[in-house]
C-alpha positions in Angstrom: 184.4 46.7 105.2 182.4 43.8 103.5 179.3 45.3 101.8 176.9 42.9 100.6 174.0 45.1 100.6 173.2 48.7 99.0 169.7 50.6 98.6 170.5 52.8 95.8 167.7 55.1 93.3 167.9 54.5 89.6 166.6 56.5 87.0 166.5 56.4 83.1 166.9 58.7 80.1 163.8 60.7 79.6 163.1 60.7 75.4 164.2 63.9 73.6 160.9 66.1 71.7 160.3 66.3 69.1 160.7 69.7 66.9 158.8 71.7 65.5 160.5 73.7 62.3 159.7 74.8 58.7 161.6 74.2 55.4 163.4 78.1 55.2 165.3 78.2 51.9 165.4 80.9 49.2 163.2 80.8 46.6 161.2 78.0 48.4 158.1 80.8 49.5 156.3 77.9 51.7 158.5 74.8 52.7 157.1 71.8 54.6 157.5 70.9 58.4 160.8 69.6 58.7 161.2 69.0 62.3 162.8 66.1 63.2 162.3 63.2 66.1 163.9 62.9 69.8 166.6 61.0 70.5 165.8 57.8 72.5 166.6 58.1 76.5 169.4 56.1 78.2 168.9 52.4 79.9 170.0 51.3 83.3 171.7 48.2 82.5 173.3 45.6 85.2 176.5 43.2 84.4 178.2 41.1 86.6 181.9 41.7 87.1 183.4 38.5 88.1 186.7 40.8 89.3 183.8 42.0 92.2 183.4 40.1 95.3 181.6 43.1 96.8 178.9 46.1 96.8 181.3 48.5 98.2 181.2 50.9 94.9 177.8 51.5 96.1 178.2 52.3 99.7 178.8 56.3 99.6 177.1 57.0 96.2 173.0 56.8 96.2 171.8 58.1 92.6 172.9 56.9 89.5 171.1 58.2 86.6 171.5 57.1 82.3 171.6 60.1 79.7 168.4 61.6 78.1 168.2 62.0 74.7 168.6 64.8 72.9 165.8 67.2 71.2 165.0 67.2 67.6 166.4 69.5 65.4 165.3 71.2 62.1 166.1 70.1 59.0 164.6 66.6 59.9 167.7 66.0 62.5 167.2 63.2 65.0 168.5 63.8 68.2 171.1 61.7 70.0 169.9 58.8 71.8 170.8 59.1 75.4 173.8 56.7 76.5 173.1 54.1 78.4 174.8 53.7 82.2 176.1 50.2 83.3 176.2 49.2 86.6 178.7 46.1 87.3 178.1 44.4 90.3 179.2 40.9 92.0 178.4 37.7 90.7 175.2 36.2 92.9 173.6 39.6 93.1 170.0 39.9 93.0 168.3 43.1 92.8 165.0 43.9 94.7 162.2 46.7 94.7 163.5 48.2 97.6 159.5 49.2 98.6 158.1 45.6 98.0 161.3 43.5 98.2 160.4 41.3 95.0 162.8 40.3 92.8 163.7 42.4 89.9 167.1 40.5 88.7 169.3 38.1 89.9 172.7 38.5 88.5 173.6 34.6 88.5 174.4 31.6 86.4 173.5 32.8 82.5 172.1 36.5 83.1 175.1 38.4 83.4 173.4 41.3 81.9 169.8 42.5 82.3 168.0 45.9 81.7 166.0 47.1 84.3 164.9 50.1 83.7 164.3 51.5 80.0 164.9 54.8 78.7 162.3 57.1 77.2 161.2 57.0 73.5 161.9 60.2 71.7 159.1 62.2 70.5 158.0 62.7 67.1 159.1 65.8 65.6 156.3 67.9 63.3 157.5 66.4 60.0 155.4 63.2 61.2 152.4 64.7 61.0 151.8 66.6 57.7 148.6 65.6 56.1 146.9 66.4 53.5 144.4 68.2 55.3 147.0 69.9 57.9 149.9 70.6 55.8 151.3 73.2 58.6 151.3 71.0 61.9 152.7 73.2 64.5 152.8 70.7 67.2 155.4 67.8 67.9 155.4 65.2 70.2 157.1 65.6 73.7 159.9 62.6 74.4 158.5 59.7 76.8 159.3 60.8 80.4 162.2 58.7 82.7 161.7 56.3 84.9 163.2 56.3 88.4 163.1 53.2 90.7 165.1 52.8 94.4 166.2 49.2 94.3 168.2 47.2 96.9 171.0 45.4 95.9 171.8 42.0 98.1 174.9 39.6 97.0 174.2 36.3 97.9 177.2 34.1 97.4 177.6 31.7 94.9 178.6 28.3 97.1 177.5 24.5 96.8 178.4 24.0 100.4 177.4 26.2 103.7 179.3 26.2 107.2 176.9 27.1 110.1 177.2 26.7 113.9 177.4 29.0 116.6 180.5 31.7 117.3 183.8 29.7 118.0 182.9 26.1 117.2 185.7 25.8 114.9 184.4 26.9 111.0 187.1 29.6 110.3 189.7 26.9 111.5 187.9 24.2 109.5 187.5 26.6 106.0 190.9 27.2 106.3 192.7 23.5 106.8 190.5 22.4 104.1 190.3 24.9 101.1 192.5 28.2 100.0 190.5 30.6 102.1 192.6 32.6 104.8 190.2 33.7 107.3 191.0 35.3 110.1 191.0 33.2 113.0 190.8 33.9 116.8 189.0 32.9 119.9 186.2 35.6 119.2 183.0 35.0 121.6 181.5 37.3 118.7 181.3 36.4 115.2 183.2 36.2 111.8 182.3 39.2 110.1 182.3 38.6 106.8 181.9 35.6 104.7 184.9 33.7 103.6 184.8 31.3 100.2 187.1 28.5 99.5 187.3 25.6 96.9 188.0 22.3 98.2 189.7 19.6 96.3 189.0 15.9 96.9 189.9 12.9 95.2 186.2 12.2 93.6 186.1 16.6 92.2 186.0 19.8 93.8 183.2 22.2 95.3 182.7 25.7 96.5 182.1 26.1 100.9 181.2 29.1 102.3 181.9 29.9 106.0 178.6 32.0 106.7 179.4 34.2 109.8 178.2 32.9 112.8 174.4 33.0 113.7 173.2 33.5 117.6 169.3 32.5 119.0 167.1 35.2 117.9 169.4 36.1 114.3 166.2 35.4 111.9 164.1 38.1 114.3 167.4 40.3 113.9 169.6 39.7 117.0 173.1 40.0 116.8 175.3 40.0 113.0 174.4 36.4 112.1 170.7 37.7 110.7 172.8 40.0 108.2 174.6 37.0 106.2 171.5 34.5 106.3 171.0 35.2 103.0 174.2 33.9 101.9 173.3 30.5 102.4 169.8 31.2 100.3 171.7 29.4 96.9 174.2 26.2 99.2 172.7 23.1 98.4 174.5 21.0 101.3 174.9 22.4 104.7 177.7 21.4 107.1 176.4 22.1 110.8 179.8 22.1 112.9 179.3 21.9 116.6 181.8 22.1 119.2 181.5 18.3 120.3 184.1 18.6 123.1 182.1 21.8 124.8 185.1 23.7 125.3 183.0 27.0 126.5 180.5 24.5 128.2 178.0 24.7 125.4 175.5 21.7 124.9 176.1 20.6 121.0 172.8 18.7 120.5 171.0 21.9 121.9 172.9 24.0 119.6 172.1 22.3 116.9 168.5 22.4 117.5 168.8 26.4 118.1 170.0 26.7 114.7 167.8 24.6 112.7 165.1 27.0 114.1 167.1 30.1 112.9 166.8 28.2 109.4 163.6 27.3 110.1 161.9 30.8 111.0 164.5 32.7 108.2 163.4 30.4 105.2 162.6 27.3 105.4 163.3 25.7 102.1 167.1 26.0 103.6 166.4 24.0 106.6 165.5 21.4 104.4 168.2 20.7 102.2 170.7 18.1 103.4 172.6 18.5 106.0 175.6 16.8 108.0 177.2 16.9 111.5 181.0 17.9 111.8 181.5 17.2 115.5 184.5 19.1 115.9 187.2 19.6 118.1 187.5 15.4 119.1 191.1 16.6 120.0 189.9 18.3 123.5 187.6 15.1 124.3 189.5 13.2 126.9 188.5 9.7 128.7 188.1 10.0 132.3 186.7 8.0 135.1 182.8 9.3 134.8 180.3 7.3 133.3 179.2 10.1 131.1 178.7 8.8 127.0 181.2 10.1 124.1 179.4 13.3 123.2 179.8 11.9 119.2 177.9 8.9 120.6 175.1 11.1 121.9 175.1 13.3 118.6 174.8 10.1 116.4 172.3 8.6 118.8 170.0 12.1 118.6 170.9 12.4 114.7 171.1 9.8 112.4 168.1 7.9 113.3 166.6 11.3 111.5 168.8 10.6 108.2 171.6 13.5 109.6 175.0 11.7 109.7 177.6 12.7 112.3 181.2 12.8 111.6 184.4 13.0 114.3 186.7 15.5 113.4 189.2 17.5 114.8 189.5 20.9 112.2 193.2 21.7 114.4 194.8 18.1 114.0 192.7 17.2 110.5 191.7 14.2 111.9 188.5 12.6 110.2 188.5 15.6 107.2 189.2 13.4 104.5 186.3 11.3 105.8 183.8 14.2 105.6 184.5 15.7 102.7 184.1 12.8 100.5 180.4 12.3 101.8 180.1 16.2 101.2 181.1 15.3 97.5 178.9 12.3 97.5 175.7 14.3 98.9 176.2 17.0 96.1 176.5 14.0 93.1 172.9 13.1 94.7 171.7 16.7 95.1 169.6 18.5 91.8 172.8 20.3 89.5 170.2 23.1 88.8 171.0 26.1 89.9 169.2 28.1 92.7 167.8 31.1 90.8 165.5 33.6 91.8 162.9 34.5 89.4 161.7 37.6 88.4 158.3 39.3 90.6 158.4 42.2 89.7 158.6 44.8 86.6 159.5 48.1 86.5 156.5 48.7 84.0 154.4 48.1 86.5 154.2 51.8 88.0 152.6 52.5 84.6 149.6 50.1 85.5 148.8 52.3 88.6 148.9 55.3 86.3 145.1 56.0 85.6 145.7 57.4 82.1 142.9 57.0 79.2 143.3 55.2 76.3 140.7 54.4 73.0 139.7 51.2 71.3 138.4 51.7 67.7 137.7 49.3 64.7 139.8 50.4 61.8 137.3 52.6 58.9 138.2 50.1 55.9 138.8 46.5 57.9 137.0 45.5 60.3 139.4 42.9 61.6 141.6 45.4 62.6 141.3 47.2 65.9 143.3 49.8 66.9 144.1 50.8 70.6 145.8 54.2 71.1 146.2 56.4 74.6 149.1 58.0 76.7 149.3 55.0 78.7 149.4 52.5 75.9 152.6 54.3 74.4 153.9 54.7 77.4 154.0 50.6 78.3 154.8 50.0 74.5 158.0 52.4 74.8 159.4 50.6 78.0 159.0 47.4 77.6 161.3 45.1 76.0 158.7 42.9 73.8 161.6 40.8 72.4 162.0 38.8 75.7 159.5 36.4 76.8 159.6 38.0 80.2 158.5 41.1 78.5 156.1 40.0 76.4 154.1 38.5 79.1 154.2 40.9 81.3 152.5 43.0 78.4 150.2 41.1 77.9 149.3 40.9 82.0 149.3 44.8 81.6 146.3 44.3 78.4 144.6 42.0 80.6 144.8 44.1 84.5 144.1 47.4 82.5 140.8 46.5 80.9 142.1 46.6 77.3 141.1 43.2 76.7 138.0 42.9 78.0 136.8 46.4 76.0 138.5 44.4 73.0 135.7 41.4 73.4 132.9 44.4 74.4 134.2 45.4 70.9 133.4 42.3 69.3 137.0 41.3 68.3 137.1 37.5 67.1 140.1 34.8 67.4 142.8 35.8 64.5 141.8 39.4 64.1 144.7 42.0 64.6 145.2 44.5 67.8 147.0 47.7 66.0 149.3 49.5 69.0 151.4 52.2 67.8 153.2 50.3 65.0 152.8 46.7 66.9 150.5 44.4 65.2 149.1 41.7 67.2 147.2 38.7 66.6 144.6 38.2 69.1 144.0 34.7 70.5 141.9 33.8 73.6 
């Protein structure tokens, strides 16, 4: 069965503790705290695997979990770190909060491998804190606790081209006379129930078409299968609406194509309003007769292009009028942005931590006063998950100093432009 979708729970290495341990060696009648640190937890890491086309790996397991690290040992051992455990999934992939539904990574274009959720830091074992005042510390610091996050998983395909239209107008038929895709293909009053991809070659370059499963009245609210694969037309950047122009099944084609433009509408509607073109299929079935009645592609233009929507004849059994339409598909694209559609990041796994209403201190440093130091559970915390060497990161830090009141007891403090903010070995120069 196709599975593009998966709710699954994640969950990090927690950090090893730290040890606590004395220097025991003959003739040595009172050796120094030798405990050593924790070992660092495990990341949750995601890569594409281009060899994927589907979620399926995650359809029967739920929980996948990365290693913690190990303890401290005596002697000044540092633990293990914890290894780290990589999910692959499908290109075109994008990972949600499964509680807010905001976008935590989309596995597209250049990110084919992002860390979501980072493990613990390993405490500090005893030997760290030997002082000249304290010489026999008999405390160690615990490792960073895990973090555990239920994402959802959604692939949405990676296609320049869309093919939407109502059950049995012909796109199955179409995908298949015109790219390498082998759908299957029958008179089915249902639906296609999976999307299909193809490449098609034309004389002016090649593109990617998608034959998204076919969508009924009502699919954006949930009726039917059609509101399932909606998404897969979130990243197209042409769509080719392909109506039944003959009305084989006694279906009205301009009507249908006003039913759908609302399911685009009401499901997003930055999709309705990418270009768009009419295939009026199955011109094979149309036959003259004595009425009076106007060539239904006469009536389709008529309604259409006035609003900038071309109509093209074609006949997806015969091939009649593909070359035709393909070639303005190729020509639209050349017009359309090259930019990828990418879905940026909303929201940050270290962003539990902000809820967490843990203390922390802000103190001027004894001998420079240009030096303020911030220290607390939930500082350490924030500075052990988050990845400070990407941009990303970094700002999202320093949202965290900003929505946690750190900065503002910074300026009650009387910090001035160019003075440092010490953080648990991060040095910061503070600019308004």
């Amino acid at each position: 069965m196709f599975a593009d979708r998966a709710k699954i729970i994640i969950r990090s290495g927690k950090g090893g503790d730290g040890h606590v341990s004395f220097r025991r060696e003959l003739y040595v009648a009172a050796g120094g705290p030798d405990g050593g640190d924790g070992g660092r937890g495990g990341d949750v890491i995601f890569e594409v695997d281009k060899g994927q086309n589907t979620l399926g790996e995650y359809r029967h397991k739920r929980k996948f979990r990365a290693q913690d690290g190990e303890s401290g040992g005596k002697r000044r051992c540092h633990g293990k770190d914890g290894e780290d455990i990589i999910l692959k999934v499908p290109e075109g992939t994008v990972i949600l909060d499964a509680e807010s539904r905001k976008v935590i990574a989309d596995m597209s274009g250049d990110n084919v491998r992002q860390t979501v959720l980072r493990g613990g830091r390993g405490g500090k074992g005893n030997m760290n804190y030997a002082t000249a005042t304290m010489q026999v510390p008999k405390y160690a610091q615990p490792g960073q606790p895990a973090q555990e996050l239920e994402v959802l998983l959604e692939l949405k395909v990676i296609a320049d081209v869309g093919l939407v239209g109502f059950p049995n107008v012909g796109k199955s038929t179409f995908l298949s006379r015109v790219t390498n895709a082998q759908p299957k293909i029958a008179n089915y009053h249902f639906t296609t129930l999976q999307p299909n991809l193809g490449v098609v070659d034309t004389e002016n370059g090649g593109f990617v078409i998608a034959d998204i499963p076919g969508l009924i009245e009502g699919a954006s609210e949930g009726a039917g299968l059609g509101h399932e694969f909606l998404r897969h037309i979130e990243r197209t950047r042409v769509m080719i609406h392909i109506v039944d122009a003959a009305s084989t099944e006694g279906r009205n084609p301009i009507e249908d194509i006003y039913k759908i433009n609302k399911e685009l509408e009401a499901y997003n509607p930055m999709i309705a309003s990418r270009p768009m073109i009419i295939a009026a299929n199955k011109i094979d079935c149309i036959y003259e007769d004595d009425s009076k009645e106007k060539d239904p592609v006469e009536l389709l233009r008529e309604e259409f292009e006035p609003r900038g929507i071309q109509v093209y004849p074609i006949s997806a059994v015969t091939g009649k009028g593909l070359r035709e339409l393909l070639l303005q598909v190729k020509n639209m694209l050349d017009q359309c942005p090259l930019e990828e559609i990418h879905f940026q990041q909303e929201f940050f796994p270290e962003e539990m931590l902000i809820r967490e209403n843990l203390p922390y201190t802000v103190e001027k440093e004894e001998n420079d006063p240009s030096i303020y130091i911030v220290e607390g559970p939930k500082i350490e915390k924030m500075l052990g998950y988050t990845n400070l060497d990407s941009e990303k990161g970094f700002a999202f830090f320093q949202k965290f100093l900003k929505e946690s009141g750190i900065l503002e007891e910074l300026e009650k403090a009387g910090i001035q432009e160019g003075d440092t903010v010490r953080m648990y070995g991060f040095d910061f120069d503070y600019f308004k």
